[in-house]
Each structure stands twice: as C-alpha cells, then as structure tokens.
C-alpha positions in Angstrom: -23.4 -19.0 -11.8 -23.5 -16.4 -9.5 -20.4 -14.2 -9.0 -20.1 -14.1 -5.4 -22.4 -14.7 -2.2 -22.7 -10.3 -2.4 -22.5 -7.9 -4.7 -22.1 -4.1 -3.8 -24.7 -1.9 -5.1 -23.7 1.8 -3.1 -24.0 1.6 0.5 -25.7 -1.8 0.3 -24.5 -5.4 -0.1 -27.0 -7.4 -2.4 -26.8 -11.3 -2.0 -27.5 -13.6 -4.5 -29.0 -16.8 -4.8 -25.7 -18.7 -3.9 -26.0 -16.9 -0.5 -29.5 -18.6 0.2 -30.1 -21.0 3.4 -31.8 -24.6 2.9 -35.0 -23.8 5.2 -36.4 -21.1 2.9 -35.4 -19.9 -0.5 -36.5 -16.5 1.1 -34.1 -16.2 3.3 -30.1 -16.5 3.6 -28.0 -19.1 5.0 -26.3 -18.6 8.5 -23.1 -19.0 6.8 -22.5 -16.0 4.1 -24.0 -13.4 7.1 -21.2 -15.1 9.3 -19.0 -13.7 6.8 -20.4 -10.6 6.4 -19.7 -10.2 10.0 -16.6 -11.5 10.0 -15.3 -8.8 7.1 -16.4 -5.8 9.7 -15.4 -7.6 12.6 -11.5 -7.4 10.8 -11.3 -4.4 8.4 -13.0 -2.0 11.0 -10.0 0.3 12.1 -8.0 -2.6 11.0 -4.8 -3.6 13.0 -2.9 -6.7 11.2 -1.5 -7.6 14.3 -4.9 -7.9 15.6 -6.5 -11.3 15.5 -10.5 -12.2 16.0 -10.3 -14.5 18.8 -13.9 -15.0 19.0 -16.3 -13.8 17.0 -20.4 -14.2 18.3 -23.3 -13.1 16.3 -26.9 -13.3 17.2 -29.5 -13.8 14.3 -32.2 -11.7 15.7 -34.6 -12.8 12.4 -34.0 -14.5 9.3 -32.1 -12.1 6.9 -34.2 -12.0 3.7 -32.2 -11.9 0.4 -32.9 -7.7 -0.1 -29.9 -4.9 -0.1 -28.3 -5.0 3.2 -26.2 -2.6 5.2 -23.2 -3.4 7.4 -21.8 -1.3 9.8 -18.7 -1.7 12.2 -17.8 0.2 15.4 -14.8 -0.4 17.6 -16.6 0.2 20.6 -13.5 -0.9 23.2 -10.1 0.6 21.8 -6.9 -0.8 23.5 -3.4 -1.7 22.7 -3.4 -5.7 23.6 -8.1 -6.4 23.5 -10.2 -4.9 21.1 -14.2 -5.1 20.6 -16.2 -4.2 17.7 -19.4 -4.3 17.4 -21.4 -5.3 14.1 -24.8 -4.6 12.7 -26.5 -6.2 9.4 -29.7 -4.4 8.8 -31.9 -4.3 5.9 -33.8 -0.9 5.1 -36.5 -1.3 8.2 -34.5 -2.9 11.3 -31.3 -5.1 12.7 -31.4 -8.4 11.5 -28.1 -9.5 12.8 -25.6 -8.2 16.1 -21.9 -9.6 15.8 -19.2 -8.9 18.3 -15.2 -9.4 17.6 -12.8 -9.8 20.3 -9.4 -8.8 18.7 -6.1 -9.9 20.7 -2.8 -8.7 19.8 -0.1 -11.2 17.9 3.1 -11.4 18.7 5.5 -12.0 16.1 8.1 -15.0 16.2 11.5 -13.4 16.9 10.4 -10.0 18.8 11.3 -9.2 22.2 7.4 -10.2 23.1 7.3 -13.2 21.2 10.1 -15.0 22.5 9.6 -17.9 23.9 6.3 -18.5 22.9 5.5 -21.5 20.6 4.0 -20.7 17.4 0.7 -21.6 16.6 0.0 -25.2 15.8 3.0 -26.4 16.6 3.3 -30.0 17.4 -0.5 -30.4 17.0 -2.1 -33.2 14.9 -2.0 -32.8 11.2 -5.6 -34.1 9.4 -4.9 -36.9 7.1 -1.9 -38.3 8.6 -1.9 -38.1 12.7 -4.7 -40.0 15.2 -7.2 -37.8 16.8 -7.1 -35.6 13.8 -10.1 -35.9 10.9 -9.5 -37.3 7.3 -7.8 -34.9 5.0 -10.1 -32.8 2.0 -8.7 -34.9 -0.8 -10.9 -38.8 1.0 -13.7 -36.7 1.6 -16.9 -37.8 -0.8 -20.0 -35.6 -1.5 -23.3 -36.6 0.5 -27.1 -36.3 -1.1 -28.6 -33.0 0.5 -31.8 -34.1 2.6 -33.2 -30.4 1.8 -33.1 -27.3 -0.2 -33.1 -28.6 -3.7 -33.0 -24.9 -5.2 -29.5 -23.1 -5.4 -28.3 -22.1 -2.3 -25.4 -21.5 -0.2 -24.7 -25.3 0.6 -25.0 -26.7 -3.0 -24.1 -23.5 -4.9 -21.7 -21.1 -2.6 -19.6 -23.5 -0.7 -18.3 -27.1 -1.3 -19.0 -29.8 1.4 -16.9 -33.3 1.3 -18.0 -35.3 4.2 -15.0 -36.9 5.9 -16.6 -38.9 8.1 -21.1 -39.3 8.2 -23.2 -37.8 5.4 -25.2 -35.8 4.9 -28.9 -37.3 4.8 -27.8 -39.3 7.8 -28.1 -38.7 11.6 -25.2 -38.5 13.6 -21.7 -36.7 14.2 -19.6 -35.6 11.0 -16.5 -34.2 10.4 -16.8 -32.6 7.0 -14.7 -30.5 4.8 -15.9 -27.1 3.4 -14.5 -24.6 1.0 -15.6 -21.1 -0.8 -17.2 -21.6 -4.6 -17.1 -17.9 -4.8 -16.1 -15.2 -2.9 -17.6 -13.8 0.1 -17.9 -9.9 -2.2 -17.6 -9.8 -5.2 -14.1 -8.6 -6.4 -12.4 -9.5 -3.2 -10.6 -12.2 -2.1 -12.0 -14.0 1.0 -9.7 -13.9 4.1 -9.4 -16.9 6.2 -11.6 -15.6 9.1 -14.1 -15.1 6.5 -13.8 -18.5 5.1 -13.9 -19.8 8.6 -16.9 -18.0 9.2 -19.1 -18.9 6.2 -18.2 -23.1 7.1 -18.5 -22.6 10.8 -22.6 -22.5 10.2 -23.0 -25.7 8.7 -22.1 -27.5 12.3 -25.9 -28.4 13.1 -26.7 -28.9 9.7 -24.0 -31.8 9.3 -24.5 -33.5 12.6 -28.2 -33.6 12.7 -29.5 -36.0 14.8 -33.3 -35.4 13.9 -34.8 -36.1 10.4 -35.0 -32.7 8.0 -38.4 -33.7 6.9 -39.8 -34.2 10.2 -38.1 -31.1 12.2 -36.7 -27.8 12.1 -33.3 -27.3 14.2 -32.4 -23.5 13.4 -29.8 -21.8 15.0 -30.3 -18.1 16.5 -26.4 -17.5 17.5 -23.2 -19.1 16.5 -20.1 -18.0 18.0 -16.1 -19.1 17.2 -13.0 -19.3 18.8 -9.8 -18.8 16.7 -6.4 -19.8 18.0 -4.6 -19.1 14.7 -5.7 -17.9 12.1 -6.9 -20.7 9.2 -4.7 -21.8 6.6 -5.7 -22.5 3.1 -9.1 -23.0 1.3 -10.5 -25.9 3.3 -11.8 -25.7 6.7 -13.3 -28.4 8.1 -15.6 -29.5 11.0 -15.6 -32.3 12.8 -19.5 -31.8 14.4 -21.8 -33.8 16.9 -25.1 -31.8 18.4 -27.0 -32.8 21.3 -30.7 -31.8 22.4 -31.3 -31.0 26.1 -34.8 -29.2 27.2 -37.5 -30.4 24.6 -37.2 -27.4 21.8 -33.2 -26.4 22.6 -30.5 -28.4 21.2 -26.7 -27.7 21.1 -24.1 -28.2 18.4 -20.1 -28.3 18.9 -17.6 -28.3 15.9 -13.7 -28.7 16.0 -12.2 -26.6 13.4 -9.1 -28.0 11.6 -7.5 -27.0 8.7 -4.9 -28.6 6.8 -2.4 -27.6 9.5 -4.3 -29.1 12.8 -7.1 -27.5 14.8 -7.9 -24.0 14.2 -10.8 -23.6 17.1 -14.4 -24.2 18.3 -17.8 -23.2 16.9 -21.1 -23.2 19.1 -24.2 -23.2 17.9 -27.2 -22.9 20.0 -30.6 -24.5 18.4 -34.0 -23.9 18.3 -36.2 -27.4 18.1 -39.2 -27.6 16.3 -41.4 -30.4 14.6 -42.7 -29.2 11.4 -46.2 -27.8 10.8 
C-alpha cells in the first residue's frame, strides 16, 4: 500500500501510484495536484485567521507521475484579502497555476465578530434534513467504469455513492474520504481534503459513456464558506454539455455539518480515438 499520494525526496514531491488519474496510468489524477495546491495555497506565509475562500487552478498539461516542485508566492499582501499564487512544475516546465484568495475570520465573541452568525448555522444537516444529501454511513460503493490499475480513485481516496453510481450516467451526490495522506508524515487539513474530492465532480456525474468518450477537465475552482469538518466531504454533482467539445460540471460540497461550498469544473469533450 502506498504511504501517502507524495513523498518528499529534497526539494521535490514524488507521487506514488495511489496519486494516479483513471485516463492514463502515466499521469496523476486532478485530485492529489488539487491538494498539492491547496497545501501552498494555506501554509505560504500562513495566517490562521486567514481562510481560502476560493481556490482555482488551471492544469496547463497532464502532470506525469516524476519529482515535482511546488512553489508559493503571496503576491497581494493585505490585512482583510490575500492572493497567492501557486506553481507545480516538473524539472522542464509549469504543469499546473493555482490561485488562493484568503479572507480574514472573525472569531465568535470579538468586537468584529459580533453579531455575525457562525458558519453553518441553521443550515441542513446530510442524513437527517430535506434538501441535504444522504449521510456517509447509507452510502454503497459503485463498480469503476475505468482505470482498473491502482490509482487515486480506487487506491488514495474512498468514494460511497449516496445517490447514482458510478458506471451509470446521471447526477450523484457521493461521499469521499482520504486513504492516505496528502504527504507523507502529515496530517491532511480540511482544505486539502476538500481539494483532493472536489475533482471527482465530472467523473461521478458523467453523462457520456467512459468507453466511448473522454470528458477531461483543464481547471477546477472552489468556493469555501467554512472550512470542512471531519474526514468525509461529499458531492452532490450533475454536468451539463453546451458547445459540441465543452461541457460543465457543478458540485455542492457538504460535509457532515451542512454545505461547505461550490466546485466548477470546466470540461473538455472528446470521443475516443
């Protein structure tokens, strides 16, 4: 079993096979870069009153599973909105940009938090309230339609689909959890956990068949009220094609709270050669 989705070797982040996507074998999953990005996005002159409002990254190529270096700038100080700026590169070139937009908390019971509710507060709860999905513990696992090697989806991360499956077409609101850490030796945070499930929106809504078409997303970007709560995120998912060869998938993010967010993945359409 692999120990983590990367391991640190020097300046470089190695990943391992548990970080691999289900198009290729050659080349990672959307998810476990998410989290990479995520990780800078938060620790880079980190503030913990600062919270990652929305964090967009743009795959500019398929990351191949080889050493990679991740670097952080904060490229718009300030005392209430912060930017950083993210780059995953492997030894020749970018693979990946990622932008955080930090906002400043306020805690319950200061002078600038009074009065303002507290985050989730009187929302629906999954698993007990209508308009929220199924809770974690009625969710089933689904055959995977693709990518029968060890990879991210049946190796790094646990998936139990809510509501649809996964080697049908259609929305999906689908629990998914960490198998291993993000790094190795560290303990994901919940933006990274958020992160690495946030990926998987086109993959469990699909509304074209695996073996027939590619739907591949080049950017994915989340919006975080809160931060998440626990191990399990989930994500209730539906995508939608518009131009022949661009789709668009949508994801509500709850965890076991209420909702957390919104993910937005745009998608490139392909039949298969």
């Amino acid at each position: 079993m692999a120990e983590a989705l990367f391991v640190p070797d020097g300046g470089h982040l190695v990943p391992t096979e548990a970080a691999r996507g289900p198009w290729t074998p050659d080349a990672l999953h959307g998810g476990p870069v998410a989290a990479l990005v995520a990780r800078a996005a938060e620790s880079c002159e980190a503030d913990p009153a600062m919270h990652v409002a929305r964090l967009s990254i743009d795959l500019l190529r398929p990351v191949p599973l080889v050493p990679l270096t991740v670097t952080a700038t904060l490229v718009r100080p300030g005392r209430k909105v912060q930017l950083v700026d993210v780059r995953v590169a492997d030894a020749r070139r970018d693979l990946v940009w990622g932008r955080g937009l930090r906002i400043r908390t306020h805690a319950p019971g200061t002078s600038e938090g009074a009065g303002l509710p507290e985050a989730g507060a009187g929302g629906p709860v999954p698993g007990r309230d209508p308009g929220a999905p199924p809770g974690p513990g009625t969710g089933h696992r689904s055959p995977e339609p693709m990518g029968h090697y060890r990879a991210f989806h049946n190796t790094g991360a646990e998936l139990r689909f809510a509501v649809g499956h996964f080697d049908r077409q259609g929305p999906a609101a689908t629990w998914i959890r960490l198998a291993v850490p993000v790094v190795a030796g560290e303990e994901p945070t919940p933006l990274q956990r958020v992160a690495a499930a946030a990926d998987f929106g086109n993959g469990i809504s699909s509304v074209l068949d695996f073996a027939r078409y590619v739907f591949i997303n080049p950017d994915l970007t989340i919006y975080l009220d809160r931060p998440a709560s626990g191990e399990w995120v989930c994500l209730d998912a539906a995508t939608a094609l518009g131009s022949p060869g661009v789709g668009l998938a949508q994801s509500a993010l709850w965890d076991g709270r209420g909702p957390i967010g919104r993910a937005l993945q745009g998608l490139v359409v392909e039949r298969r050669a």
